[in-house]
N, C-alpha and C positions, 0 to 999 in steps of 0.2 A: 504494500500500500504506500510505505513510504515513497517508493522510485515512479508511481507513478504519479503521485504528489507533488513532485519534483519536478517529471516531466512535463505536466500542464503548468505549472510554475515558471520554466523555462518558455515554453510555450504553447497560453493557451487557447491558441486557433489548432490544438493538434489532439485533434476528433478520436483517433483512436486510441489515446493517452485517456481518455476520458470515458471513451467504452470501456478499456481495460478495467479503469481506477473502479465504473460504476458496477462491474462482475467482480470483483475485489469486496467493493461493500454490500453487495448484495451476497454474497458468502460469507458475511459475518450477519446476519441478520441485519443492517445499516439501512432498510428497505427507502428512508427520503432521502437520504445522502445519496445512495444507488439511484434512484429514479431522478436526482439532480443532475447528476452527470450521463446519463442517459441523455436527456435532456437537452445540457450542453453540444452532446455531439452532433444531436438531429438540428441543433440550432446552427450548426459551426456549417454542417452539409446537409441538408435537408434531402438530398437525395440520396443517402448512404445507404442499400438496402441492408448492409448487417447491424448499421446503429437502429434503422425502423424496426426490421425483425428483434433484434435486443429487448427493446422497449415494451414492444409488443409482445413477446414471450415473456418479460418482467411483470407487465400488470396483466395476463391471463394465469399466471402460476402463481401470483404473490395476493394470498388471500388479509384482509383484514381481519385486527385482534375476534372480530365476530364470525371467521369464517365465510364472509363475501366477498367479493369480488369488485369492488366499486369504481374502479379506473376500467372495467371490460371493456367499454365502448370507443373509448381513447386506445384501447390494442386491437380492437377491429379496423382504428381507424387507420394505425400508424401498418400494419400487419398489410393492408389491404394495399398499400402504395407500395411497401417491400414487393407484393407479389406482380403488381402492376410493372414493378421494375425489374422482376426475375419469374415469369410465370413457371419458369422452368424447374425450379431450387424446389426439391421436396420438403424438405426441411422449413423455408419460408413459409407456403402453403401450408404446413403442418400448424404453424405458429395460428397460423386466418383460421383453419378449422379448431384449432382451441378456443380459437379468444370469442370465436363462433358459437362454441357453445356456452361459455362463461358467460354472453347476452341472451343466452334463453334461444336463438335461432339454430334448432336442432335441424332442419330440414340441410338449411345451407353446412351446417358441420358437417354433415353426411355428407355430401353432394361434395365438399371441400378433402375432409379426411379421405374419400375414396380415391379424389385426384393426385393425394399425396402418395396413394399405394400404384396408382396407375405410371406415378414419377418412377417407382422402384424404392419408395421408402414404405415396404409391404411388413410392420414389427406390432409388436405387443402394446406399445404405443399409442399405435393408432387405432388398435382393435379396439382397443381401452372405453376410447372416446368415440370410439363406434357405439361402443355399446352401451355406455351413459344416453345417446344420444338416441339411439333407439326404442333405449327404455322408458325417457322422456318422450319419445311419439306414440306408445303404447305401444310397437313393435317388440313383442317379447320374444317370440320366438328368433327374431333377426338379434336382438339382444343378446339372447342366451347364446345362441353360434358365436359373436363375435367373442362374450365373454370366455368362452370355453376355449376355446383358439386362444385368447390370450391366458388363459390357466396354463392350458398345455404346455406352450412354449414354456414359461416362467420355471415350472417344474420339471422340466428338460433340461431348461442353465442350471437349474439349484442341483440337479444332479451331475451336470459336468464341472459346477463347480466342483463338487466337491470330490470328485474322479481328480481331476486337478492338484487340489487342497491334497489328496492322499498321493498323489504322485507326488509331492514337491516332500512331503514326510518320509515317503518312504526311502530305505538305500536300496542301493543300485542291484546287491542279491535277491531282494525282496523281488522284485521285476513287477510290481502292482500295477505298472501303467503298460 
């Protein structure tokens, strides 16, 4: 935190000194310090789609002490211009179908998170928020498939973790892995 403290210090038209600093403070819990420099950067280049997608993934993931979501509409908006700028970035689009559904527009999260699997970002993720969002349209059965698909996977890592985890313990006589 300090160095990039320093760096916007040194110079503060330097946008990505200020993305960094504001994923710095947002990984200490700092969530308006974080969303300040957020901020700064979209101010510094308004068209930067990793400071918008930042932002935009900052207030759909960063709930208030009450567990809402009160900046959502402000990450659909900033989220919405990233994708305008990159329709192509999975991962952007991913960002527009979160912040999609943190305003309650389940239909377009759907329509959104589908296109991020259609990009090739096809993970547990997005089945996730498939499936919040289906279950939100009364789609239970479409819900339950995606939930289940993202159970599966989940518990397919937890078990190569830990095939891993015991390769890395065992010696090399053992031969476990």
């Amino acid at each position: 935190i300090t160095e990039y403290r320093a760096a916007i210090e040194i110079d503060p038209q330097y946008a990505i000194g200020h993305l960094l600093f504001g994923n710095a403070l947002q990984s200490q819990g700092k969530t308006d310090e974080a969303a300040a420099e957020f901020r700064a950067a979209i101010a510094i280049d308004p068209k930067d789609k990793v400071a918008l997608n930042a932002i935009a993934w900052f207030w759909a993931t960063t709930p208030d002490l009450d567990g809402q979501y009160p900046h959502a509409a402000e990450a659909v908006l900033h989220a919405q211009e990233a994708v305008r700028l990159d329709p192509e970035d999975a991962g952007i689009v991913n960002t527009l179908g979160v912040a999609l559904y943190r305003t309650n527009n389940w239909t377009e999260a759907i329509e959104t998170l589908q296109k991020t699997i259609e990009l090739g970002s096809d993970n547990a993720h997005n089945w996730l928020f498939l499936a919040m969002s289906n279950w939100q349209l009364d789609n239970k059965p479409e819900a339950r498939t995606w939930y289940e698909k993202s159970t599966i996977w989940r518990e397919t890592k937890q078990r190569e973790s830990r095939t891993i985890q015991n390769c890395r313990h065992s010696s090399p006589k053992q031969k476990r892995c």
